[in-house]
C-alpha positions as CSV (number, residue, x, y, z in Angstrom):
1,X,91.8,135.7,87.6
2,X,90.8,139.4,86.3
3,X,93.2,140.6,83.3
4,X,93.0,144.0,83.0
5,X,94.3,146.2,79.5
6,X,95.5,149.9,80.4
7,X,96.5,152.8,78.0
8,X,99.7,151.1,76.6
9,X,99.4,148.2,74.1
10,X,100.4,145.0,75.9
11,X,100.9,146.0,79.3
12,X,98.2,144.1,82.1
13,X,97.2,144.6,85.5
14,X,96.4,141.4,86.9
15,X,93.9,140.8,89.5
16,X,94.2,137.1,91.2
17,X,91.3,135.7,93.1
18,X,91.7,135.5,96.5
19,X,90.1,133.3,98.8
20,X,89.8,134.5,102.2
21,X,88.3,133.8,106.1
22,X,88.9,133.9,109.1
23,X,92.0,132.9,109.0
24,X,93.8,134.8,106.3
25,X,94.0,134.3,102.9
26,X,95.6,132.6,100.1
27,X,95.8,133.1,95.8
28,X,98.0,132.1,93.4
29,X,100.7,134.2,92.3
30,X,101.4,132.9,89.4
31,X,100.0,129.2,87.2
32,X,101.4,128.4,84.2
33,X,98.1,127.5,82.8
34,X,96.2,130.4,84.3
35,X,98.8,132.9,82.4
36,X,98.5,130.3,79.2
37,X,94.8,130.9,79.3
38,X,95.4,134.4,78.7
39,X,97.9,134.3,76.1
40,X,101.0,135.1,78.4
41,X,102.5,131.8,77.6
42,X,105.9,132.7,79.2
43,X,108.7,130.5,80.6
44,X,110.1,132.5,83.9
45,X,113.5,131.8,84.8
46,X,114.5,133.7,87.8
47,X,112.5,135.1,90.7
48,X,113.8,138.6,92.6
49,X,112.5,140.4,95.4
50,X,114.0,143.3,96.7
51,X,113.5,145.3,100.2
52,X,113.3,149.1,100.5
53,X,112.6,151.8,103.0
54,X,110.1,154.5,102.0
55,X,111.0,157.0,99.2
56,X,113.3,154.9,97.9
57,X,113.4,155.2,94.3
58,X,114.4,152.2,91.8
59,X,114.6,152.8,88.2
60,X,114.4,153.3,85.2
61,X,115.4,150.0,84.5
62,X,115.5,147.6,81.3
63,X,118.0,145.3,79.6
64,X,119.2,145.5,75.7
65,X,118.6,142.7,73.6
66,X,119.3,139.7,73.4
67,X,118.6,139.7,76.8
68,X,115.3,141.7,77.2
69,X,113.2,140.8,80.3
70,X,109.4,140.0,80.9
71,X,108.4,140.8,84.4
72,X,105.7,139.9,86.4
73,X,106.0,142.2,89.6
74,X,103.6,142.1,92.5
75,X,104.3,143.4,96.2
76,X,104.4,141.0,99.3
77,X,104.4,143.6,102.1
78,X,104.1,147.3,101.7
79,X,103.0,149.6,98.7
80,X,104.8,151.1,95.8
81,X,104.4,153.5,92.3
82,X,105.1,151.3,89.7
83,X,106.1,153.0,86.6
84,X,106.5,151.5,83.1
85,X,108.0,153.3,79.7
86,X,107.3,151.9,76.3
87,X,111.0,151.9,74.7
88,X,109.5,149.8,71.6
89,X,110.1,152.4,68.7
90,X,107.6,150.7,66.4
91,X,105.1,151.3,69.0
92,X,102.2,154.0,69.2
93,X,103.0,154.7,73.1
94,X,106.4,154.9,72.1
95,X,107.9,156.9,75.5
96,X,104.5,157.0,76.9
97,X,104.5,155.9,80.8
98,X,101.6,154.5,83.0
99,X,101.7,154.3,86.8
100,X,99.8,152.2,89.3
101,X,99.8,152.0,92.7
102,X,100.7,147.9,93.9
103,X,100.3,147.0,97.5
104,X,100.3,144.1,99.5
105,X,96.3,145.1,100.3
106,X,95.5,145.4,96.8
107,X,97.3,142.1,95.7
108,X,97.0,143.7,92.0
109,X,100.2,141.9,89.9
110,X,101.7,144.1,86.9
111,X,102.9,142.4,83.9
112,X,105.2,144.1,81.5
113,X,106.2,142.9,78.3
114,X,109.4,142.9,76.6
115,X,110.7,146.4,75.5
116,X,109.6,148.6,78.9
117,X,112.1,150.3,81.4
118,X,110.5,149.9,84.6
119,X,111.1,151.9,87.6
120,X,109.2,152.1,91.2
121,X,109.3,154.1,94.5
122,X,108.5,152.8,97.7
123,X,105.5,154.1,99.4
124,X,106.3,152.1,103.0
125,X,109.0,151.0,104.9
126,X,110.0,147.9,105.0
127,X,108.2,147.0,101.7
128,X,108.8,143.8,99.9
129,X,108.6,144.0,96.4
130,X,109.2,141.0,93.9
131,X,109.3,140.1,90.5
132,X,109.7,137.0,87.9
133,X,111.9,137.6,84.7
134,X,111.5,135.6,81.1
135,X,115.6,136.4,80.9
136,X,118.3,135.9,83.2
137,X,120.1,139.1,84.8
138,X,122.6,140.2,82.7
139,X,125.0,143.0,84.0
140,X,126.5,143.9,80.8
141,X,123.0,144.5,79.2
142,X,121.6,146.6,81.7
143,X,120.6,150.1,80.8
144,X,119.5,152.9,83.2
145,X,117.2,155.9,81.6
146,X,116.9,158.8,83.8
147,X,114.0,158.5,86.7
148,X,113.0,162.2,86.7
149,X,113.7,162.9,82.6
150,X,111.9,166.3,81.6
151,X,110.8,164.7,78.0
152,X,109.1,161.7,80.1
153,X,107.6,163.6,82.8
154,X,106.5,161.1,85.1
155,X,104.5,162.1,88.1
156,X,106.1,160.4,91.0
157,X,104.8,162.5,93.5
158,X,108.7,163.3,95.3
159,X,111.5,165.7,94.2
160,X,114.0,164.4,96.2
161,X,114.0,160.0,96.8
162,X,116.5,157.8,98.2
163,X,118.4,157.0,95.0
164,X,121.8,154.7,94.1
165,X,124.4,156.0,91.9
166,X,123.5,153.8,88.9
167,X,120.1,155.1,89.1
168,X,121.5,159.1,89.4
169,X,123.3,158.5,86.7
170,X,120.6,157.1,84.0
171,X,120.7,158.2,80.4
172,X,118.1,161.1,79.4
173,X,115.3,159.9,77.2
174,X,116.6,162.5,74.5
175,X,119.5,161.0,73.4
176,X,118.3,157.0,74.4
177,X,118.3,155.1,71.0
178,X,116.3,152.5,72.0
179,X,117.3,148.3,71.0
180,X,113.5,147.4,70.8
């Protein structure tokens, strides 16, 4: 396994090694150890995966303490723009995002730590996207910030995706005080 740093403190792009032939491949996703060896010594609780058309839009996503989430996100079939936000106000890339392109080709994983909204847009249809979480879903915790903010300015390359309500709705970066 390949760990690789990227413009904003904590967040890793991580490359597994894959072993393949003739007849396919296989790598694994995800080894307590592996991630130990590292220094991600995290205890995942619940596993999501999620399936979306192309241009469908998910996001900006994070939950307020006590209840904050590590995710480790890869994609299983398909390709998307991940997007992450540093919402840690002690932090130097406080509201600074970084973008990366995961696909089921490039088997790249994403981790995010604690104290990052998290969005992504679907690049395929029928693309499979999944994720572990150190936290437990909790409705009443969940915060939305606004996918297309002006202060964040995040280049997601589409004026107009495929968007729910929640996500319509989200708070603009402006007047977010942030729980991290």
């Amino acid at each position: 396994m390949h760990v690789e740093t990227t413009k904003i403190n904590d967040l890793l792009i991580i490359h597994p090694d894959v072993y393949e032939d003739d007849r396919g491949y296989f790598f694994e996703s995800y080894n307590r150890r592996s991630f130990a060896d590292i220094n991600l010594e995290i205890d995942f609780v619940q596993d999501n995966e999620s399936l979306s058309q192309i241009n469908v839009l998910r996001g900006l996503h994070f939950q307020d303490p006590p209840h904050t989430q590590a995710k480790l996100i890869r994609v299983i079939q398909g390709s998307i723009l991940d997007v992450a936000v540093d919402i840690r106000r002690n932090s130097s890339t406080y509201g600074k995002n970084f973008t990366i392109e995961l696909s089921a080709k490039n088997r790249k994983m994403f981790f995010l730590p604690k104290g990052f909204a998290h969005g992504f847009l679907t690049l395929e249809d029928d693309t499979i996207f999944a994720y572990k979480c150190s936290t437990y879903y909790q409705k009443q915790s969940e915060r939305t910030i606004l996918w297309n903010d002006p202060v964040l300015n995040i280049e997601w390359g589409i004026d107009n995706p495929i968007l729910s309500n929640k996500d319509q709705e989200g708070q603009l970066f402006h007047s977010f005080k942030s729980s991290f």
